[in-house]
One Martini backbone bead per residue (centre of mass of N, CA, C, O) as a GRO file, in nm:
protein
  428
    1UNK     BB    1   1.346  -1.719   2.217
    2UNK     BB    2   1.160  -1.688   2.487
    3UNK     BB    3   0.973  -1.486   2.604
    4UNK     BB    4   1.056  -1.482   2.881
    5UNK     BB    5   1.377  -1.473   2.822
    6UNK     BB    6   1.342  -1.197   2.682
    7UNK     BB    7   1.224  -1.021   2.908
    8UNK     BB    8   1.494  -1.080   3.116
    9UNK     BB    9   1.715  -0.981   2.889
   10UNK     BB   10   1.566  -0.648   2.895
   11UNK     BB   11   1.580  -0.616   3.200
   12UNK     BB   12   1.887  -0.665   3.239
   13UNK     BB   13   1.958  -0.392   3.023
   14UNK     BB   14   1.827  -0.197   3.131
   15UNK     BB   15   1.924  -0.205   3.421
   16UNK     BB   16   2.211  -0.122   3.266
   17UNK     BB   17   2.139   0.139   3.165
   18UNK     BB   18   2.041   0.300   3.445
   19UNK     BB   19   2.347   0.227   3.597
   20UNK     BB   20   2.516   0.411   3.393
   21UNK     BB   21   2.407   0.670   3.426
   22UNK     BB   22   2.393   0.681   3.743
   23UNK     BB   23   2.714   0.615   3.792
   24UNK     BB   24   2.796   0.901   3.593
   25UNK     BB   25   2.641   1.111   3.766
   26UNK     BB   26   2.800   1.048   4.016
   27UNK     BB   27   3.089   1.098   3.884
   28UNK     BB   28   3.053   1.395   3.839
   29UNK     BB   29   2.986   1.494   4.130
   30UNK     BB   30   3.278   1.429   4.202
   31UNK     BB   31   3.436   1.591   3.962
   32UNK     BB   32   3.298   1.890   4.037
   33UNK     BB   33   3.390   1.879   4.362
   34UNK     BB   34   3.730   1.885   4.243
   35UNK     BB   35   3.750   2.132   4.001
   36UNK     BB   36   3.938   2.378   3.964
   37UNK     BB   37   3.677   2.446   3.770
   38UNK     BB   38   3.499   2.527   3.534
   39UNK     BB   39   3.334   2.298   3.303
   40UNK     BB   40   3.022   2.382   3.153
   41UNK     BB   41   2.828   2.167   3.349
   42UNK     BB   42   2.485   2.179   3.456
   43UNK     BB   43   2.466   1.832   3.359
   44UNK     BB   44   2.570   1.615   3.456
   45UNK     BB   45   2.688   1.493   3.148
   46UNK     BB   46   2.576   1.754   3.058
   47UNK     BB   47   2.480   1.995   2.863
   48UNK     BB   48   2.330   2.287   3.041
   49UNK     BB   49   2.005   2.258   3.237
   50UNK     BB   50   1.833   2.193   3.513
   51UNK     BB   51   1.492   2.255   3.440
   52UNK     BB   52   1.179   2.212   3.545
   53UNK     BB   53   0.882   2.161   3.261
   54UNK     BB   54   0.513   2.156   3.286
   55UNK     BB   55   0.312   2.188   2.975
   56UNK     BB   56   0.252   2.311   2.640
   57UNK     BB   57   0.546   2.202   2.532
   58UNK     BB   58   0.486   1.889   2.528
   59UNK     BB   59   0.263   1.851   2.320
   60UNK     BB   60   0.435   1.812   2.030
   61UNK     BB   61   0.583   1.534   2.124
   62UNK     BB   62   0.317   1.362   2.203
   63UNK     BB   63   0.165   1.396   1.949
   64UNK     BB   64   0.387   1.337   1.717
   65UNK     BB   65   0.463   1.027   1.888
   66UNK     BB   66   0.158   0.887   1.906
   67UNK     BB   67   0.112   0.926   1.592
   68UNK     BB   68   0.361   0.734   1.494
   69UNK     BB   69   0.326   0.494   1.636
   70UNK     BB   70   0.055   0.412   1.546
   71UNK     BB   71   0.122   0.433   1.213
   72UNK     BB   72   0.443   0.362   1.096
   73UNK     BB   73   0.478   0.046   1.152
   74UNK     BB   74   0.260  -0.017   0.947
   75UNK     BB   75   0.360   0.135   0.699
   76UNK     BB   76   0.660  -0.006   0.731
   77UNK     BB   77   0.490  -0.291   0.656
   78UNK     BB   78   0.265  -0.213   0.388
   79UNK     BB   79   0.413  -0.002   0.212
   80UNK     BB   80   0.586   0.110  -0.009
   81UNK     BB   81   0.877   0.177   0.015
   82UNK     BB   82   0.876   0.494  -0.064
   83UNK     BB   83   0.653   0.537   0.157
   84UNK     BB   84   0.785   0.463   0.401
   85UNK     BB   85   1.027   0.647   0.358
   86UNK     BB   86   0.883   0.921   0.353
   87UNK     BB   87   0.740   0.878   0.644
   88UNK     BB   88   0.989   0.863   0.808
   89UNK     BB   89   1.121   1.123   0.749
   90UNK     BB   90   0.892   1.280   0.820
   91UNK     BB   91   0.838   1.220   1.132
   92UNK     BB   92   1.156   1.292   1.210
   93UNK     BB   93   1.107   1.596   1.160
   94UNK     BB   94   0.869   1.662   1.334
   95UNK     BB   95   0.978   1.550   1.595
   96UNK     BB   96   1.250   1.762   1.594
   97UNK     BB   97   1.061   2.006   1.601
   98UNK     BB   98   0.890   1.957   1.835
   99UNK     BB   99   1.122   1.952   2.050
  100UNK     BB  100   1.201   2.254   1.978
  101UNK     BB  101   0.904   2.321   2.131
  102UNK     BB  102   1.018   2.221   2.428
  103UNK     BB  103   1.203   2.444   2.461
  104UNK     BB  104   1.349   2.674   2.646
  105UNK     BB  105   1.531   2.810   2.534
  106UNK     BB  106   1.608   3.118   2.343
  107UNK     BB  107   1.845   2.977   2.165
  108UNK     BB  108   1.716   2.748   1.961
  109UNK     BB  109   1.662   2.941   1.662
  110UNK     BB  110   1.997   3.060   1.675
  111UNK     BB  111   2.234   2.861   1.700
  112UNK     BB  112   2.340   2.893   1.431
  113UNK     BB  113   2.362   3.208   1.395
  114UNK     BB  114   2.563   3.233   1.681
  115UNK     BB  115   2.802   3.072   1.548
  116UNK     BB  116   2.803   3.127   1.220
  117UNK     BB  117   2.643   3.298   1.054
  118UNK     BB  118   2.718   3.622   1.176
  119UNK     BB  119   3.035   3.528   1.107
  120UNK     BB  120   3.056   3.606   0.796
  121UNK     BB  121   3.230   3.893   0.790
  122UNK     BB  122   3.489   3.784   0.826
  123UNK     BB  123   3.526   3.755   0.487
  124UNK     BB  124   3.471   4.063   0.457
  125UNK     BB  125   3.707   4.161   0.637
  126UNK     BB  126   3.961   4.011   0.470
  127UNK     BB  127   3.843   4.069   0.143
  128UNK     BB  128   3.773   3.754   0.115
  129UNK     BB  129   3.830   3.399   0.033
  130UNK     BB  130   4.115   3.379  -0.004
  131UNK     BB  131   4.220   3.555   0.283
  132UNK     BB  132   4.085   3.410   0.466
  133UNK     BB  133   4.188   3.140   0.419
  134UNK     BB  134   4.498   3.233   0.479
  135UNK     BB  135   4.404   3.293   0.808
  136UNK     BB  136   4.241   3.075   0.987
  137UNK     BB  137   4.444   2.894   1.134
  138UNK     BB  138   4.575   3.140   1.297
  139UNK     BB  139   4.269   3.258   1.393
  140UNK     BB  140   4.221   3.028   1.556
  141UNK     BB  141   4.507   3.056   1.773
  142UNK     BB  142   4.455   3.362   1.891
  143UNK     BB  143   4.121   3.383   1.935
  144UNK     BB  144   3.941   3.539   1.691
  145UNK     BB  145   3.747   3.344   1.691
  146UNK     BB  146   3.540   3.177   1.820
  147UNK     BB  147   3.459   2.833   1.865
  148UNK     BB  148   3.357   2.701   1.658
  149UNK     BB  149   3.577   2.804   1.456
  150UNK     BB  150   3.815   2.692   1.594
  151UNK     BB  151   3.694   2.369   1.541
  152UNK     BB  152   3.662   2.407   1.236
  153UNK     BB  153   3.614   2.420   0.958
  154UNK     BB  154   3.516   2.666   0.674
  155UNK     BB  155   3.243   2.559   0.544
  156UNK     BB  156   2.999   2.683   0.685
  157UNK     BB  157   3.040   2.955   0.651
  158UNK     BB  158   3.096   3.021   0.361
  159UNK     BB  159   2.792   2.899   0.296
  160UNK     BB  160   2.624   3.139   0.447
  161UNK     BB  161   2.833   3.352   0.300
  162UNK     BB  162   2.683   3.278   0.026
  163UNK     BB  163   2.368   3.299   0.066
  164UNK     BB  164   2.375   3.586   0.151
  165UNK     BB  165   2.451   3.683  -0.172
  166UNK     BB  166   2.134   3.495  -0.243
  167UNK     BB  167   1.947   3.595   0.012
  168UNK     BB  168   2.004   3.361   0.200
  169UNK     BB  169   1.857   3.461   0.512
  170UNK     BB  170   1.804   3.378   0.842
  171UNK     BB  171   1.607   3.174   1.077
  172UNK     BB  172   1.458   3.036   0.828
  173UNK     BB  173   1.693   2.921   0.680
  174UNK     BB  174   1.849   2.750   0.907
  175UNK     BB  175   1.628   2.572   0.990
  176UNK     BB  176   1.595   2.440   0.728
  177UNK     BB  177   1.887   2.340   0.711
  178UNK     BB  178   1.850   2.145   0.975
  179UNK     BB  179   1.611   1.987   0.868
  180UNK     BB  180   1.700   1.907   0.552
  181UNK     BB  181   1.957   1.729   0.778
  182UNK     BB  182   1.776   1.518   0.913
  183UNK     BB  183   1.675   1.396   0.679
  184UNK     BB  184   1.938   1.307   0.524
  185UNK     BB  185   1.978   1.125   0.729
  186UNK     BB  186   1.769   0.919   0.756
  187UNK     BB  187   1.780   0.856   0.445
  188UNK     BB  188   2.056   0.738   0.418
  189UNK     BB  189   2.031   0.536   0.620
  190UNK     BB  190   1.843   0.369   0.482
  191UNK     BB  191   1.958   0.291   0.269
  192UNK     BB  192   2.208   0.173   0.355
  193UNK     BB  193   2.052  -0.059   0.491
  194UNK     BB  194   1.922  -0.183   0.245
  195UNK     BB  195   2.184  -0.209   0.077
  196UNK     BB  196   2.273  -0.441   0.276
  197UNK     BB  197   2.040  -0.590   0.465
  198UNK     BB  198   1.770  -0.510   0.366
  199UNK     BB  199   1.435  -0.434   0.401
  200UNK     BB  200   1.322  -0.601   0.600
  201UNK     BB  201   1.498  -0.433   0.808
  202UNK     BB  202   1.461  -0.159   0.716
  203UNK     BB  203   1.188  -0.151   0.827
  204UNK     BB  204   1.195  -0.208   1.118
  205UNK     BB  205   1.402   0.068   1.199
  206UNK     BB  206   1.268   0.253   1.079
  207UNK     BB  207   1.095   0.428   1.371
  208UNK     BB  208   1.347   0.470   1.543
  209UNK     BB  209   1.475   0.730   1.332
  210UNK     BB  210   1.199   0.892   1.431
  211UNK     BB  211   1.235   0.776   1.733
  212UNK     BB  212   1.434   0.953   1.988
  213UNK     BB  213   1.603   1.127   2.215
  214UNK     BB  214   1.797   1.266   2.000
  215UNK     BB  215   1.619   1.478   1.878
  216UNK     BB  216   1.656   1.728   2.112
  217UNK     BB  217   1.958   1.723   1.955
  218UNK     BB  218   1.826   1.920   1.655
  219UNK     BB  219   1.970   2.261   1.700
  220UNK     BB  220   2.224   2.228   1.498
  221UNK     BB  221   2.511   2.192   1.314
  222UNK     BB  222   2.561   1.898   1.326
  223UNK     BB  223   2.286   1.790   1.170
  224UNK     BB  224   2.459   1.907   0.894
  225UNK     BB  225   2.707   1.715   0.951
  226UNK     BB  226   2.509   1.475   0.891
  227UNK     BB  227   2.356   1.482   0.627
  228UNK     BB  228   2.657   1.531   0.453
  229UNK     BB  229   2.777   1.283   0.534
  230UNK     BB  230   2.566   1.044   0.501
  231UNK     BB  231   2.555   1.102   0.196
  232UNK     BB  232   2.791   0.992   0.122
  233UNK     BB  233   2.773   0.713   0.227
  234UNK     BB  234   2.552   0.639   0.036
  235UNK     BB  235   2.711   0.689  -0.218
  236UNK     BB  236   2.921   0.471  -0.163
  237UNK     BB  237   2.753   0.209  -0.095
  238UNK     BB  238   2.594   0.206  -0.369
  239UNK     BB  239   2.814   0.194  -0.548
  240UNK     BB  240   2.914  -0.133  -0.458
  241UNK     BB  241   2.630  -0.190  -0.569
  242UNK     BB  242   2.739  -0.141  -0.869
  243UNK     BB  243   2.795  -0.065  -1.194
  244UNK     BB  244   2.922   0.101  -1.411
  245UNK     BB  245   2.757   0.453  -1.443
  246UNK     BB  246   2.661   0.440  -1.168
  247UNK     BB  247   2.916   0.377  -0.988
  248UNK     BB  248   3.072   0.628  -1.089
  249UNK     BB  249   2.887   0.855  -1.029
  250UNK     BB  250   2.848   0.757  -0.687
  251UNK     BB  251   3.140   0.823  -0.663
  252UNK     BB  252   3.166   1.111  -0.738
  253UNK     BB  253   2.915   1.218  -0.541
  254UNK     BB  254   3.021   1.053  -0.347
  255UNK     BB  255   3.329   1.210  -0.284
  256UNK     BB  256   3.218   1.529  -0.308
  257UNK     BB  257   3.037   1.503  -0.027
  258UNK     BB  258   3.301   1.424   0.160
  259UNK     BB  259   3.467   1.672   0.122
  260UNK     BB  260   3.293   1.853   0.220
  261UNK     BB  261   3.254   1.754   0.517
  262UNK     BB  262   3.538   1.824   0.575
  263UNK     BB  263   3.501   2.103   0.569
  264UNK     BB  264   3.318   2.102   0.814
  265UNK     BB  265   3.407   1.854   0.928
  266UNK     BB  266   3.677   1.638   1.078
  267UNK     BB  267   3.499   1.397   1.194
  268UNK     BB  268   3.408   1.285   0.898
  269UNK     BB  269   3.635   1.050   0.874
  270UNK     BB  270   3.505   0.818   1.040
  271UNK     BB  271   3.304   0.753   0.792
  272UNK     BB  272   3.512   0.561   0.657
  273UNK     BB  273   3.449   0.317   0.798
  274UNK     BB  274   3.174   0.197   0.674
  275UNK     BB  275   3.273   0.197   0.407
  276UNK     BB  276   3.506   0.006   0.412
  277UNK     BB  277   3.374  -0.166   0.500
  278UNK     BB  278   3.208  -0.272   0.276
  279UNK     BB  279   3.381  -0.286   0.051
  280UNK     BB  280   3.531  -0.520   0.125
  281UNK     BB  281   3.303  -0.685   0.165
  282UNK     BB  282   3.257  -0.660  -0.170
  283UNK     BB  283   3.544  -0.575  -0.309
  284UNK     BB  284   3.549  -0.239  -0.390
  285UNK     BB  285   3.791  -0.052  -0.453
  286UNK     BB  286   3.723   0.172  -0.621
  287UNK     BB  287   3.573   0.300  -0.488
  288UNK     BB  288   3.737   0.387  -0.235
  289UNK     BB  289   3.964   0.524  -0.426
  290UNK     BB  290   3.790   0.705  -0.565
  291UNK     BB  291   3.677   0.872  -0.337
  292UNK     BB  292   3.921   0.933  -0.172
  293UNK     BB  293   4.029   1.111  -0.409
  294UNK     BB  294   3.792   1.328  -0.453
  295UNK     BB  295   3.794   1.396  -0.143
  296UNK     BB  296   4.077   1.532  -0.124
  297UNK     BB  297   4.073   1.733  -0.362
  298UNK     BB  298   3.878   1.902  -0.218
  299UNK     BB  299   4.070   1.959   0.048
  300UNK     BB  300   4.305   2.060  -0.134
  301UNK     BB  301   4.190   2.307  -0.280
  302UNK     BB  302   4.260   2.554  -0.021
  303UNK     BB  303   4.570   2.565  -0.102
  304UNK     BB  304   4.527   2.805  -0.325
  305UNK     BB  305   4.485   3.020  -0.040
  306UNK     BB  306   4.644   2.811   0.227
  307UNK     BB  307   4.488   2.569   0.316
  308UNK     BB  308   4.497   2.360   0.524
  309UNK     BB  309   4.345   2.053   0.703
  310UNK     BB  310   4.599   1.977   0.921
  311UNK     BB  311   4.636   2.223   1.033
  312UNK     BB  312   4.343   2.290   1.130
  313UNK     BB  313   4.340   2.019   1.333
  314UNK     BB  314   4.611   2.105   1.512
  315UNK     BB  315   4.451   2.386   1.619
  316UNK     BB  316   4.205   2.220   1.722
  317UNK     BB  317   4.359   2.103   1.947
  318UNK     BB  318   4.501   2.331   2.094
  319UNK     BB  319   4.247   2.470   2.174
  320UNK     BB  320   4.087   2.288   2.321
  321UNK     BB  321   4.354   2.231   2.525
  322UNK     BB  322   4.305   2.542   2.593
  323UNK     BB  323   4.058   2.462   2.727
  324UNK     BB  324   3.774   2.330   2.910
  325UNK     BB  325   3.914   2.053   2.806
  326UNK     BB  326   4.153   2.032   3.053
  327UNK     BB  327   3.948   2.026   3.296
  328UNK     BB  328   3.797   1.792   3.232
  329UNK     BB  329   3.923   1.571   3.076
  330UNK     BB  330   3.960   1.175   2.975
  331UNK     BB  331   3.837   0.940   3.164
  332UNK     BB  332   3.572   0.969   3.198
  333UNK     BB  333   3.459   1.043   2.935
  334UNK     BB  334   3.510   0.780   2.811
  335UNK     BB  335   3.218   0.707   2.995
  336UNK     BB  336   3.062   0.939   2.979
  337UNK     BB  337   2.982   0.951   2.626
  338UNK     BB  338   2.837   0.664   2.619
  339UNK     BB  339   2.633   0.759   2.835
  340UNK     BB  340   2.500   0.948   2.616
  341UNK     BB  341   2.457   0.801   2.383
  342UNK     BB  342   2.235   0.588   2.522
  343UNK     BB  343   2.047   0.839   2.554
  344UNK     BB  344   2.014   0.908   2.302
  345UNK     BB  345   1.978   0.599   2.185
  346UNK     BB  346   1.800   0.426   2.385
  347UNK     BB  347   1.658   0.155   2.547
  348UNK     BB  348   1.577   0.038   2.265
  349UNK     BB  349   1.875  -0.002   2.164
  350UNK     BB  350   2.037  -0.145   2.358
  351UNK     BB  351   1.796  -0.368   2.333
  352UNK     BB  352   1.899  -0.449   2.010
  353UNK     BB  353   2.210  -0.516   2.036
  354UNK     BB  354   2.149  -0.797   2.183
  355UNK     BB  355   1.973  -0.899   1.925
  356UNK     BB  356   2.122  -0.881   1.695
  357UNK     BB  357   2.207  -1.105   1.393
  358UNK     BB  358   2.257  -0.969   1.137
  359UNK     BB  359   2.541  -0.977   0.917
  360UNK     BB  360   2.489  -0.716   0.789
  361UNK     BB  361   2.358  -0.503   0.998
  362UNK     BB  362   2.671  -0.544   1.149
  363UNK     BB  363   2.843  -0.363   0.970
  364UNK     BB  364   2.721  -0.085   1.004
  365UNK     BB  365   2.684  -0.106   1.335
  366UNK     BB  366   2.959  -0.145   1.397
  367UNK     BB  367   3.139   0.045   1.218
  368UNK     BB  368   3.015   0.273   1.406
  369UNK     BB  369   3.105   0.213   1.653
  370UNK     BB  370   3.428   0.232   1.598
  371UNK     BB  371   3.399   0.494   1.539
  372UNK     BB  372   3.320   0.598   1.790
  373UNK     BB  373   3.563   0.468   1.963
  374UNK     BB  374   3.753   0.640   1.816
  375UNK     BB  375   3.644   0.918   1.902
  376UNK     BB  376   3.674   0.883   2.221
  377UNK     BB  377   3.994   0.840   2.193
  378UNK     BB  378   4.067   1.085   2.119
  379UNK     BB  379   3.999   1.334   2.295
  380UNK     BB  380   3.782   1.497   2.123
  381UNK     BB  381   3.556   1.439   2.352
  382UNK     BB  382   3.456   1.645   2.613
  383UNK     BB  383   3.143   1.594   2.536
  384UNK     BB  384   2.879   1.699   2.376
  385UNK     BB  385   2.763   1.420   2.211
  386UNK     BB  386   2.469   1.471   2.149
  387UNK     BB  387   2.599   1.646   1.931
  388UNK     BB  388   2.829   1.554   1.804
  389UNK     BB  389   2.752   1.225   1.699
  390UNK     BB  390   2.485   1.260   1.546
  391UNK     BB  391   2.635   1.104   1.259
  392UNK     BB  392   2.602   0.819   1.451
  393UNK     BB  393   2.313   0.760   1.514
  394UNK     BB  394   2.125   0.636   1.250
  395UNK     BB  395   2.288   0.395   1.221
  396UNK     BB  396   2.273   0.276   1.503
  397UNK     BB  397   1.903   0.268   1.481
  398UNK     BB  398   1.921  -0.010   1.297
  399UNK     BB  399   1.903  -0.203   1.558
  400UNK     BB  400   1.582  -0.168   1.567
  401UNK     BB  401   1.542  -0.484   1.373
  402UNK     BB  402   1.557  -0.659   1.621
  403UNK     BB  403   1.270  -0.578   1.721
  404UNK     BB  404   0.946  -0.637   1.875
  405UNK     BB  405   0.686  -0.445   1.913
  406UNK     BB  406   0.742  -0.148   1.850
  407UNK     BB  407   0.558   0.043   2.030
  408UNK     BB  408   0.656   0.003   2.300
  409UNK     BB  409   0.977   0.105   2.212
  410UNK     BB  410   0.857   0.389   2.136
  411UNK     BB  411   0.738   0.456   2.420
  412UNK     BB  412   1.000   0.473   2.542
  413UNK     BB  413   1.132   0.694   2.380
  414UNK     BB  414   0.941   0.894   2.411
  415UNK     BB  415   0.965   0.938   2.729
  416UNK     BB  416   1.246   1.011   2.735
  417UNK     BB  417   1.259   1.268   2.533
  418UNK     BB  418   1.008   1.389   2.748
  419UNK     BB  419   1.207   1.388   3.009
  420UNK     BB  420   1.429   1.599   2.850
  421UNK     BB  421   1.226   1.838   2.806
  422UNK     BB  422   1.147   1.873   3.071
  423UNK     BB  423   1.440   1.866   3.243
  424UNK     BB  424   1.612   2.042   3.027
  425UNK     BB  425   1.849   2.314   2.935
  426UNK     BB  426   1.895   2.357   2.604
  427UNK     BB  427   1.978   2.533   2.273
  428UNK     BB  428   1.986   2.227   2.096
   0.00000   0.00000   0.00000
């Protein structure tokens, strides 16, 4: 493709990035005016509110991401490997902290502790963790739980009263298990990136997996469901490509690593979805069903307390229509989910996809897209995907391998993150 040619094709993208956006939001006031109650979005189709402020708390986002554009291409591009992979997790997980400080809202480093660790309690107050697992479906569904209980396995409160059973809690311990989950997931990414698609492409979408707009939505517990979730998929997916004891080592700390994330999220589910392209891929059956085998047995393990897991996926269901997602509706979302992915994951991701042509970096970033359009078509994702989807974001940002000039394309990355920091206000 010509420069010239490129740059038409680029400029034609972008184009229809910001015009999907607009699009989105227009559809969106016209859907607040005619909705029949509160929808609890803020700033449609984004939950939070809009409340613009330029002040000193944007200088850490921007001296943190001017940094990075700086550095990290010629690092990822000239560093042996090992060190190229530790500066990109290191300036992602920067980058996340840095735009931490850059919100409004009074809640952004607590809101983990006020939807989960707060709730540990719930545990003692049921008599022990197998009570509390035997009645947990029910008061899932009667409302005695809070919202975000009401939505996930119980696996995220056990952990955090697990934790200060052992001493570990408060708001410095939350906020470090979300920032050393902001890592494994970029880690993760990079590793999967690598063992498919080779080194020399992901080295150029390193960088990308670092600054994102996305980063702005990393304080929540999304983000640990996201480290733990892509943990196992780099586990599941260097199986496939091992023999011997390290493969089977491999199949079984992914398959133990993917069982804990579906007790954490439900969506966790879909990203077995890349794990299987591969697998496939590569022809390694034994690793995909013993992965989904010792998988399975995780889940199952909480039947000898009473807790299903699919019953409490179906009280998910029943709580979410029960609630906010009744008046959002169905089909705006299914357009309006996407065009907040696109924001998320930036304008230089979108024409990446376009140039995109690795057919082995298309397994991982198409697998994930899959799994993304199940995500949408499920109708459990009536907004708030900017945090719920967390978990397919640095997938997705591996297509960033596509890209040429990459200072240009992060410095774009960039000025979006911080005119979002700008203006939303929003706790995650």
């Amino acid at each position: 493709m010509t420069t010239r040619r490129a740059a038409l094709s680029a400029a034609l993208v972008l184009a229809a990035w910001a015009l999907l956006l607009a699009g989105v939001w227009r559809l969106g006031q016209l859907k607040l005016a005619n909705a029949a109650g509160s929808l609890q979005l803020g700033a449609m189709p984004l939950f939070g509110s809009w409340e613009s402020h330029v002040d000193a708390t944007l200088l850490p986002p921007i001296i943190v991401g001017a940094l990075t554009i700086a550095l990290l291409p010629a690092a990822c591009a000239r560093l042996r490997w090992r060190y190229a992979f530790a500066a990109t997790v290191a300036a992602g997980v920067a980058f996340s902290i840095a735009l931490g400080f850059a919100h409004l809202h009074p809640r952004t480093w607590t809101d983990l502790d006020h939807h989960y660790a707060s709730n540990a309690h719930f545990i003692d107050d049921a008599g022990g963790v197998a009570q509390f697992l035997s009645h947990y479906t029910e008061l899932q569904l009667d409302g005695t739980y809070p919202v975000h209980l009401q939505s996930h396995p119980p696996g995220l409160v056990l952990f955090f009263w697990a934790a200060a059973k052992i001493g570990l809690e408060g708001l410095l311990f939350q906020n470090t298990v979300i920032k050393l989950a902001v890592a494994a997931a970029i880690a993760a990414a990079l590793m999967i990136g690598r063992d498919v698609a080779g080194e020399r492409l992901t080295r150029r979408a390193a960088p990308f997996l670092a600054i994102a707009p996305a980063a702005y939505w990393q304080n929540n517990a999304d983000l640990i469901f996201a480290g733990v979730t892509l943990t196992a998929v780099a586990c599941l997916v260097l199986a496939t490509n091992r023999t011997g004891t390290r493969a089977i080592l491999l199949t079984i700390l992914g398959g133990l690593i993917a069982g804990a994330a579906l007790m954490l999220s439900f969506s966790a589910a879909l990203l077995a979805v890349p794990i299987a392209a591969v697998a496939i891929w590569r022809r390694r059956w034994k690793v995909l069903l013993g992965g989904g085998a010792i998988a399975a047995a995780v889940v199952l393990a909480p039947l000898a307390f009473g807790y299903w897991w699919l019953e409490g996926l179906q009280a998910t269901r029943v709580r979410y229509y029960g609630g906010v997602a009744a008046l959002r509706g169905y089909w705006y979302f299914l357009l309006a989910n996407l065009a907040v992915l696109a924001l998320a994951l930036g304008p230089a991701t979108a024409v990446a996809f376009t140039r995109l042509r690795d057919r082995r970096m298309w397994i991982v970033v198409g697998s994930c897209l899959a799994a993304v359009a199940a995500a949408d078509l499920s109708g459990m994702s009536s907004s708030e995907v900017e945090r719920i989807w967390q978990p397919f974001m640095p997938l997705l940002l591996l297509a960033g391998a596509a890209l040429t000039r990459p200072r240009a394309w992060l410095a774009l990355q960039l000025a979006v993150a911080v005119v979002l920091a700008a203006a939303l206000r929003v706790q995650w």
